[in-house]
C-alpha positions as CSV (number, residue, x, y, z in Angstrom):
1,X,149.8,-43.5,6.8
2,X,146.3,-41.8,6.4
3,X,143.9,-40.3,8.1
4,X,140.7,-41.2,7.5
5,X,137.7,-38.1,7.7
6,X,134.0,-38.5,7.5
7,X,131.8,-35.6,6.7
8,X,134.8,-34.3,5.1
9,X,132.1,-32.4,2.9
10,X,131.0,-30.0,6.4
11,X,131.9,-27.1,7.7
12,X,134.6,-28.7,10.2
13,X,135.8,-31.5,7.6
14,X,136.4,-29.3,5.2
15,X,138.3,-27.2,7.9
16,X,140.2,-30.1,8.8
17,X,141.3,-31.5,5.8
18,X,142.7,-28.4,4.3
19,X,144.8,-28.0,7.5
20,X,145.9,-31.1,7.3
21,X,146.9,-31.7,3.8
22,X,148.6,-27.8,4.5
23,X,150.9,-29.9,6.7
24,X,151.4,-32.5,3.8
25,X,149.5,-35.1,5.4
26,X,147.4,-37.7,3.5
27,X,143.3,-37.7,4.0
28,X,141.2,-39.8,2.5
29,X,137.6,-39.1,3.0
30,X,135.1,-41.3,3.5
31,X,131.8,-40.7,0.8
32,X,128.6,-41.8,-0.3
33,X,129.2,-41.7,-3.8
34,X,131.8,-43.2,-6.0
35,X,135.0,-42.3,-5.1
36,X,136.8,-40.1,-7.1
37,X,140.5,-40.4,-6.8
38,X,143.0,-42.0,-4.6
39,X,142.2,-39.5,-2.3
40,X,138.1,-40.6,-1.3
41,X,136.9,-44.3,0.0
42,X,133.3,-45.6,-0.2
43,X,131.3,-46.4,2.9
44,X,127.1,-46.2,3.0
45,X,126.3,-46.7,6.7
46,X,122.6,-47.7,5.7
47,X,123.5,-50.3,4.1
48,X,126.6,-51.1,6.6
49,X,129.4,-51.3,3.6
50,X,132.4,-49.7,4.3
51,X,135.5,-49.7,2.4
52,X,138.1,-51.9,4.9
53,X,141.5,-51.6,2.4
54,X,141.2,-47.8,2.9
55,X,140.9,-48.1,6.9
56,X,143.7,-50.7,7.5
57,X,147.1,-49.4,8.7
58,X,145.4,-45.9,8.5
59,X,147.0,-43.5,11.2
60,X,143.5,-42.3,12.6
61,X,140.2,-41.6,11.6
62,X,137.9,-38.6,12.1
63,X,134.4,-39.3,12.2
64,X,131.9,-36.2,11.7
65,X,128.9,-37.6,10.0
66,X,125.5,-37.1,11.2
67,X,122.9,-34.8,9.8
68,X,122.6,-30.9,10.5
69,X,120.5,-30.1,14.2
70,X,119.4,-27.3,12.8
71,X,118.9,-28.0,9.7
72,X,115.1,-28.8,9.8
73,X,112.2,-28.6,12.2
74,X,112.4,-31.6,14.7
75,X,109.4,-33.4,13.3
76,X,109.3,-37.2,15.0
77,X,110.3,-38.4,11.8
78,X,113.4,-35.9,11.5
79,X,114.5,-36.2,15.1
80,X,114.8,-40.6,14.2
81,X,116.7,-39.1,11.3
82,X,119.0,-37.2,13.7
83,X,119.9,-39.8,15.7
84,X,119.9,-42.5,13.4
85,X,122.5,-40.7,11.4
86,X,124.6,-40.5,14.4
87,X,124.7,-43.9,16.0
88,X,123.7,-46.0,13.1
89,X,126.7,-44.4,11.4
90,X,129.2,-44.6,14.1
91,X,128.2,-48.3,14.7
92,X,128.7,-49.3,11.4
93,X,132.3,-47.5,10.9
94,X,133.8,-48.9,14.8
95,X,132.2,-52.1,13.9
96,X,134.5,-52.2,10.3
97,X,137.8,-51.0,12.6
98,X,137.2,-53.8,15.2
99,X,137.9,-56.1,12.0
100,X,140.8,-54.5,10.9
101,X,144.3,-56.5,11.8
102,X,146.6,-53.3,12.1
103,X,143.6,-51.2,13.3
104,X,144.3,-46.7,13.4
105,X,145.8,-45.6,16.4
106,X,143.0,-43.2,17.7
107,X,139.2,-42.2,16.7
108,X,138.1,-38.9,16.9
109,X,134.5,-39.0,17.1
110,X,132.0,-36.1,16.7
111,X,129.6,-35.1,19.6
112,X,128.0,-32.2,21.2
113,X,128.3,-29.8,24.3
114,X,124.4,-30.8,24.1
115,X,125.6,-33.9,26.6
116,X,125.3,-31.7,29.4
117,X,121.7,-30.2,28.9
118,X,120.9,-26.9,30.3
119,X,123.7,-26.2,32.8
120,X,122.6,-22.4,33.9
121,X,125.6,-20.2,35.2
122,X,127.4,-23.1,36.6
123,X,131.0,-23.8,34.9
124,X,131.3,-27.2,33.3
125,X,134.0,-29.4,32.5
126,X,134.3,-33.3,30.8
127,X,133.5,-34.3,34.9
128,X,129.7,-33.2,34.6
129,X,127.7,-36.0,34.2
130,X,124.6,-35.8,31.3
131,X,121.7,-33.6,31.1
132,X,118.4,-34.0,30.4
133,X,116.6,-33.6,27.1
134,X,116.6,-35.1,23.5
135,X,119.7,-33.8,22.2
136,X,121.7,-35.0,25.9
137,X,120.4,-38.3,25.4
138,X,121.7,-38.1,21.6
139,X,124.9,-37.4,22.4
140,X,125.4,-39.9,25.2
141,X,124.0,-42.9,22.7
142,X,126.4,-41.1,20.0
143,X,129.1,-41.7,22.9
144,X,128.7,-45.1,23.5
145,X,129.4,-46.1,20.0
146,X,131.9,-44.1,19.3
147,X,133.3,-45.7,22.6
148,X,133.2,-49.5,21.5
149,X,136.6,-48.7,19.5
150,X,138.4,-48.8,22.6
151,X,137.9,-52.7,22.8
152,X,140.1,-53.0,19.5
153,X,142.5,-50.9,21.3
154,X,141.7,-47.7,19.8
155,X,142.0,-44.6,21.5
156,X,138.7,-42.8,21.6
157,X,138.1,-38.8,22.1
158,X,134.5,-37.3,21.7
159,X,134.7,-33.9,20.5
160,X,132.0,-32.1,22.7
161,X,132.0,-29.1,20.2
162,X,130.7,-25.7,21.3
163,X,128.9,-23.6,18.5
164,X,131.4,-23.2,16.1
165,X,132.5,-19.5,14.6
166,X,133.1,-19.7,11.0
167,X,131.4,-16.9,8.4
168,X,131.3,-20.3,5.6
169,X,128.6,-22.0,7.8
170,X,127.4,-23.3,10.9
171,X,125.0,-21.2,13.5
172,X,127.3,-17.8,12.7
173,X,127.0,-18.5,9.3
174,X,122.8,-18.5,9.7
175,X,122.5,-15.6,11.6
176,X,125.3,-13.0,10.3
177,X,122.7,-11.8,7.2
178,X,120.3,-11.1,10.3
179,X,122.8,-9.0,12.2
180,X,124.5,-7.3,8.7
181,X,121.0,-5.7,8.8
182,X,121.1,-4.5,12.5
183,X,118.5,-6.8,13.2
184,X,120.3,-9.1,15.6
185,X,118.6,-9.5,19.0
186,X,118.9,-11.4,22.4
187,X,117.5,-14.6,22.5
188,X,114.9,-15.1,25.6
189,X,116.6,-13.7,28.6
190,X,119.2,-13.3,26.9
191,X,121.1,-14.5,29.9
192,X,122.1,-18.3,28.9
193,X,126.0,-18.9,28.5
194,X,126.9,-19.5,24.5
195,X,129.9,-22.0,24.8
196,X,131.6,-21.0,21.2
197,X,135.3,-22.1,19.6
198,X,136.6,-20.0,16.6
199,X,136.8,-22.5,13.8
200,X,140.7,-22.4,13.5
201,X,140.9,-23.1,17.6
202,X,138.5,-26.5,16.5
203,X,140.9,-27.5,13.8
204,X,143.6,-26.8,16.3
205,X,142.1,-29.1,19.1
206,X,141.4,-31.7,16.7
207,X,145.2,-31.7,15.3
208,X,146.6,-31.7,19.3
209,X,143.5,-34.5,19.8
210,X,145.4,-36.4,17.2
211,X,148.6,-36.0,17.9
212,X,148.7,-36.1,22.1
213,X,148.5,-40.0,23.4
214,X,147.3,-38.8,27.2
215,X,144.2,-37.0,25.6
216,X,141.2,-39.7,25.5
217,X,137.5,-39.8,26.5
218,X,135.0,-36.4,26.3
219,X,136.3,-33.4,25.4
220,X,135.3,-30.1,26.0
221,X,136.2,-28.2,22.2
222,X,135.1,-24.7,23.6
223,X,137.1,-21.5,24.2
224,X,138.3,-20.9,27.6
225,X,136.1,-17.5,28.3
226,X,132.0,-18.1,27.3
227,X,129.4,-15.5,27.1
228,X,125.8,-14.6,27.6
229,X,123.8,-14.8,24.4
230,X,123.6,-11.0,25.3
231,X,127.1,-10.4,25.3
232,X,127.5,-12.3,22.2
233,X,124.6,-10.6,20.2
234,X,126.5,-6.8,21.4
235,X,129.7,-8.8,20.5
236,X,128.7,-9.7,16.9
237,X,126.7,-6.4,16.2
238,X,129.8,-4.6,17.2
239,X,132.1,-7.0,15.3
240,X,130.0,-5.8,12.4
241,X,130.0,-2.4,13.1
242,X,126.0,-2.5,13.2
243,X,122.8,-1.6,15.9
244,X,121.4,-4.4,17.6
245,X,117.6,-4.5,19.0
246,X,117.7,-4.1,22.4
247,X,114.6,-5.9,22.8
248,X,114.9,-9.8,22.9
249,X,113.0,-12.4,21.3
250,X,110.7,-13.6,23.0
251,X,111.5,-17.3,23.9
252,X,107.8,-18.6,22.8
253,X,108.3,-16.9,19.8
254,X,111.3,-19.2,19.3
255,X,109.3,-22.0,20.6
256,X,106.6,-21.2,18.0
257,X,108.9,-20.3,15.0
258,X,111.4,-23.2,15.6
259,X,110.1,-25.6,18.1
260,X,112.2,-27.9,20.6
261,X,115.4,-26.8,18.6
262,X,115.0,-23.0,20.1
263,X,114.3,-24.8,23.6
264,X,117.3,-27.4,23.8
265,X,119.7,-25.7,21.1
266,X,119.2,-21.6,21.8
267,X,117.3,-21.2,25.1
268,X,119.6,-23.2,27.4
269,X,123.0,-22.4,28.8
270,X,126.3,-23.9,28.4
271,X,129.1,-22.8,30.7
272,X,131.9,-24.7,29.4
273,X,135.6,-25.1,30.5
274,X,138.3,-26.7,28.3
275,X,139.7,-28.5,31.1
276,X,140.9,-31.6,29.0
277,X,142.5,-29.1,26.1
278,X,144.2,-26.9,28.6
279,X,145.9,-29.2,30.7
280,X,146.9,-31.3,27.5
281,X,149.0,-28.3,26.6
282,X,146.4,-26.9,24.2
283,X,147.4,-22.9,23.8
284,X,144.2,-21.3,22.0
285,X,144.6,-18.5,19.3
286,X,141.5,-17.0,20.3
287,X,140.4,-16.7,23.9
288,X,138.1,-13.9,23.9
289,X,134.8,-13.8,21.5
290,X,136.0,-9.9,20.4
291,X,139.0,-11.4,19.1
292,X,137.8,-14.4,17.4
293,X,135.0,-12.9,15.5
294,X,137.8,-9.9,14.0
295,X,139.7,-13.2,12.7
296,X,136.8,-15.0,11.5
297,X,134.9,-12.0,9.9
């Protein structure tokens, strides 16, 4: 049976899939395009067409669509983009498996530690109960969707990802050419908690999502020790074996230069605790940000 990965084409599908055809598992990505191979399956969530022959009898499906948060500056029109891409596109796919008639056994469903807003040093697991702000109030819409697949019988886990450590993309992948030239800097205070995951620890917790029944509902996809965006900048400059600035950035010069994403995406703290992962039976490769950046770098 396959499993079935959106946004196969992003830093974590592309992660995934590799892992799991590694363990001679078949994938078949959803895309946009025609398909090319056995191996792909069409779907265009604006126009609500997905490919139902390639999602019946499938073992699970993977859903990481949705446009980058960081990608642009959060004009209105770009923030209706960001969350249109999110629940538009998970309503369309949990609307096609509620038609299926041998439906996957679980949906693992894309969201963001973002749910919890700013959460200052306090330690957070999946119990914590949304924040406020844009992106909370994204992810908890993204949530619901995603949730709907439970009617069908489906169990549902929403991947509350932490920023994700990976030198081929994501935030790490943005900032490293700052810090290769010993420019790196706190951000603000400097003080706010960075929840992170190494990028083989998120293909791990997506693999033991997959494969462990009792696991359902939010969950926490962060490494069990967080740090102060301090810590990480010293961290990542010494990871590199180069200076940092010892003076931070000034958080209206974030606000200026980036605009509400520097104020709900850089400025604000996540403390998270992996509670669901670890009592699941989740053992992590990479527990301490020293560690993880050696293996990723």
């Amino acid at each position: 049976m396959a499993i079935i990965v959106t946004g196969a084409s992003g830093l974590l599908g592309t992660a995934l899939v590799a892992a799991l055809r590694a363990g001679r598992r078949e994938v078949v990505r959803l895309v946009r395009r025609p398909p090319q191979g056995d191996d792909e399956a069409f779907w265009d969530p604006a126009e609500q067409v997905v490919d139902l022959a390639a999602l019946e009898g499938s073992e699970a499906v993977v859903h990481l669509a949705g446009a980058s948060i960081a990608g642009r500056r959060w004009t209105p029109a770009y923030k209706r983009e960001l969350v249109e891409s999110r629940t538009r596109g998970t309503r369309v796919l949990v609307d096609a498996l509620r038609e299926l008639s041998r439906p996957p056994e679980v949906l693992l469903s894309a969201s963001g530690m973002d749910f919890y807003g700013d959460t200052g040093d306090r330690v957070i697991d999946e119990g914590q109960g949304k924040g406020h702000g844009f992106l909370a109030d994204l992810c908890e819409a993204w949530e619901a969707e995603a949730r709907r697949a439970g009617e069908a019988g489906i169990r549902t886990v929403q991947a509350r990802t932490s920023l994700v450590l990976s030198r081929d993309g994501g935030a790490l992948g943005r900032i490293l050419p700052i810090f290769r030239m010993g420019l790196g800097a706190p951000l603000g205070t400097g003080r706010q908690y960075w929840s992170w995951i190494s990028i083989d620890d998120w293909v791990g917790a997506a693999l033991h999502v997959l494969r462990t029944p009792g696991v359902e509902g939010p969950v926490n996809f962060s490494g069990p020790e967080p740090v102060t965006n301090a810590e990480f900048t010293r961290t990542l400059g010494k990871a590199l074996r180069r200076g940092t600035v010892p003076i931070p950035v000034p958080a209206f010069a974030l606000a200026a230069g980036l605009g509400a994403f520097a104020r709900e995406g850089l400025l604000v703290s996540h403390r998270l605790k992996p509670a669901k992962l670890t009592a699941g039976g989740y053992r992590f490769a990479h527990t301490r940000l020293d560690e993880a950046l050696r293996a990723v770098l």
